[in-house]
C-alpha positions as CSV (number, residue, x, y, z in Angstrom):
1,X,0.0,0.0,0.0
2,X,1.4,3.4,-0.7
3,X,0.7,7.1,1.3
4,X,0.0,10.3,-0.1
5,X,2.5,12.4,1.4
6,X,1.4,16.2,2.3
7,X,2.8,17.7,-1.3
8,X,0.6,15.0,-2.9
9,X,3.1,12.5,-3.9
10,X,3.2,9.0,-4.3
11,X,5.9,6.1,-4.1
12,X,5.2,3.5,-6.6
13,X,5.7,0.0,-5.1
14,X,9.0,-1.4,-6.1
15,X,7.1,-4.9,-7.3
16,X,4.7,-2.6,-9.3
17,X,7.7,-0.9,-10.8
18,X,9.7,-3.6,-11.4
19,X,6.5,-5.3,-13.2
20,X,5.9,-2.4,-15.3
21,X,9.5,-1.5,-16.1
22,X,9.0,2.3,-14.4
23,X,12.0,4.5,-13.5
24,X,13.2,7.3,-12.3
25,X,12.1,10.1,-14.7
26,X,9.4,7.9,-16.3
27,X,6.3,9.6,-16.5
28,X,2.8,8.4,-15.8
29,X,-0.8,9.5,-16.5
30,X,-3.4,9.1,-13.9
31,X,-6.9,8.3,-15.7
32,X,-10.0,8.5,-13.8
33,X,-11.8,5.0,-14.1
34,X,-15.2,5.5,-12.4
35,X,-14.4,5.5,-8.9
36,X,-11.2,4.6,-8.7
37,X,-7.8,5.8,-10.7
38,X,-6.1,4.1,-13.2
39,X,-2.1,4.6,-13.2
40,X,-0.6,4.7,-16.7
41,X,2.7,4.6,-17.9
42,X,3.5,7.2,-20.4
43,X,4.8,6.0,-23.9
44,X,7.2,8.8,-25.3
45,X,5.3,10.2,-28.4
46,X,7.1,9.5,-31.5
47,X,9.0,11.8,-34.0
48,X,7.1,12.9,-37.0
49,X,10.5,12.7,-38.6
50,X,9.7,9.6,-40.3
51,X,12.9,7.4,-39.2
52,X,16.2,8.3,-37.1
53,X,16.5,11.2,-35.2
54,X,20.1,11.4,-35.2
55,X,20.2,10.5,-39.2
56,X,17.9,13.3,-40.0
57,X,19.7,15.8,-37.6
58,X,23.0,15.1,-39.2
59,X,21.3,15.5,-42.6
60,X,19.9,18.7,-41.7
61,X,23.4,20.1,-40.3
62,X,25.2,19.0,-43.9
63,X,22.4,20.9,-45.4
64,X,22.6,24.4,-43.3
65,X,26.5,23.8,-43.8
66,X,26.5,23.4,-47.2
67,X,24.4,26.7,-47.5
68,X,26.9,28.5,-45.6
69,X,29.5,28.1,-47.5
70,X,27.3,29.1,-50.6
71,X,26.2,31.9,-49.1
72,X,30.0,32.6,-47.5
73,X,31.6,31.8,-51.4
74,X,28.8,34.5,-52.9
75,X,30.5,37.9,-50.5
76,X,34.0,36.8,-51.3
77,X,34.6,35.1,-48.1
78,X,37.0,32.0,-47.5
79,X,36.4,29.4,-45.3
80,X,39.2,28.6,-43.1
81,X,39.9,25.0,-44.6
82,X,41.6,27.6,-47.5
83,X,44.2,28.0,-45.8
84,X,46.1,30.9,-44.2
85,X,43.3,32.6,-41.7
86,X,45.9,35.9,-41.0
87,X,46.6,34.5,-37.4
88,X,47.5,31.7,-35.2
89,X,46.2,29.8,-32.4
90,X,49.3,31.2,-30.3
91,X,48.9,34.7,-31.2
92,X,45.5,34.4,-29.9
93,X,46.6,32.9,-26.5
94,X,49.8,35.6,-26.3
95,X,47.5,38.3,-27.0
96,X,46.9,41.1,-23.9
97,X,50.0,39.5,-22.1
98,X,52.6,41.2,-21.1
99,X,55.8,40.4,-20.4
């Protein structure tokens, strides 16, 4: 049997989430069921990206990056895999030192 505590919470027995395969961070849904409650385990809504997240993400990213450098190439910029950038990494870190 579980206790409502004063701030309204309630500890899930450790058979019932063991059974259910609830843990921390899960979420759950309580459902009135006529005059009781009905405890529901919340299934993560799926992406409406139609396959992998991280496959579509990475897709995305070479997209965006790809109009970058389009969009760099068309004001006359370079991108910094052309070489020479006009400074160096230890330049930066000597820079406002003295001595």
């Amino acid at each position: 049997m579980a206790r409502v505590t004063s701030k309204l919470q309630v500890t899930v027995p450790k058979a019932i989430a063991h059974q259910f395969a609830i843990k921390p961070g899960d979420e759950i849904d309580w459902v009135p069921a006529g005059d009781g409650i009905r405890v529901v385990k919340r299934v993560p809504a799926k992406r409406k990206t139609g396959g992998n997240v991280t496959a579509v993400r990475l897709r995305q990213f070479d997209q965006t990056t790809e109009r970058q450098a389009v969009r760099n190439s068309s004001m006359g910029r370079r991108s910094p895999s052309d070489g020479d950038r006009g400074w160096t990494r230890e330049e930066l870190y000597r820079r406002g030192r003295t001595g």
